[in-house]
C-alpha positions in Angstrom: 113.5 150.6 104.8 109.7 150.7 104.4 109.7 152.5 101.2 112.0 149.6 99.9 110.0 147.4 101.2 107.1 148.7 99.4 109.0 149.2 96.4 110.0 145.5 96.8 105.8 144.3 96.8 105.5 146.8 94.1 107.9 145.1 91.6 107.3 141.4 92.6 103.3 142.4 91.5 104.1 143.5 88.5 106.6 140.6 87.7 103.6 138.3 89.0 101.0 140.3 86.5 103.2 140.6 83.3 104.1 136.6 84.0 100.4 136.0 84.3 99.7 138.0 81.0 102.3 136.0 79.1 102.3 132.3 80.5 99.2 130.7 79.5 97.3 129.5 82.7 95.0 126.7 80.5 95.6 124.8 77.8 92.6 125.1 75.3 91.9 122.8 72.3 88.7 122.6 70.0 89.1 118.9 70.1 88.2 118.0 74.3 86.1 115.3 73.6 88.4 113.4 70.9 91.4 114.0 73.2 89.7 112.9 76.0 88.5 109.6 74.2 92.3 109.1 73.1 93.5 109.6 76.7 90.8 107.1 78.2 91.1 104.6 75.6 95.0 104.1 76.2 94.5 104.1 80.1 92.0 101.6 79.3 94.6 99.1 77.2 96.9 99.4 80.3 94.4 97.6 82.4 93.8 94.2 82.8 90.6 92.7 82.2 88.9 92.1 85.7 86.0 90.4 84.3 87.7 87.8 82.0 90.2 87.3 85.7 87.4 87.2 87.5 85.5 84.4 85.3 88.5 82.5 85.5 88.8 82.5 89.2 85.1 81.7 89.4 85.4 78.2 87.1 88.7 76.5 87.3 88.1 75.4 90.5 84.8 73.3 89.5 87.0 72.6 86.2 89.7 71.2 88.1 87.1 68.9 90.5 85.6 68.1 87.5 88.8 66.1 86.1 89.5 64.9 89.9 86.4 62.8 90.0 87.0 59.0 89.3 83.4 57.1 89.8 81.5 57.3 86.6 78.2 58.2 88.0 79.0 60.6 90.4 81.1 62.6 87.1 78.5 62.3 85.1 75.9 64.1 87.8 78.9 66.6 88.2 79.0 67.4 84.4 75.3 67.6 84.0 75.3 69.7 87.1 77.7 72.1 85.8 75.7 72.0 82.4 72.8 73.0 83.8 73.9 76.0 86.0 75.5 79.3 84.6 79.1 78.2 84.9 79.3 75.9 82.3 78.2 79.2 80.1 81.1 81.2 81.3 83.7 78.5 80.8 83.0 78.3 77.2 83.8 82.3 76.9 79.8 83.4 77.1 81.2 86.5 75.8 
């Protein structure tokens, strides 16, 4: 029984070594960095774009006041307001 068994761990190295010889452990390409740019890139189509979401989120609600407001003089500070701060920048795609 123990010579079998040590026949057995015998013949399951060898099958582990000639499978190791023949199956090729890494895949190896001359091309890495234009593969790699190819695999980003299309992960990078699947996403949405945060920033532009973002943006959005940040100014319709200040859009939406803006329309909301019925006294003249109080829209008119608003739209100045919103003229003279950043926001007014991003709504009109400061890309």
């Amino acid at each position: 029984m123990a010579i079998s068994f040590i026949c057995g761990i015998m013949v399951c190295g060898l099958l582990l070594f000639g499978a190791k010889t023949v199956i090729p452990i890494r895949a190896e390409t001359d091309n890495i960095s234009e593969l790699s740019g190819n695999v980003t890139q299309s992960f990078l189509d699947l996403l949405p774009d945060i920033e532009k979401i973002y943006r959005e989120s940040l100014i319709q609600p200040f859009l939406k006041v803006k329309s909301k407001i019925y006294d003249e003089d109080i829209a008119e500070f608003y739209s100045e307001l919103l003229d003279n701060t950043i926001l007014s920048e991003l709504g009109n795609g400061g890309d």
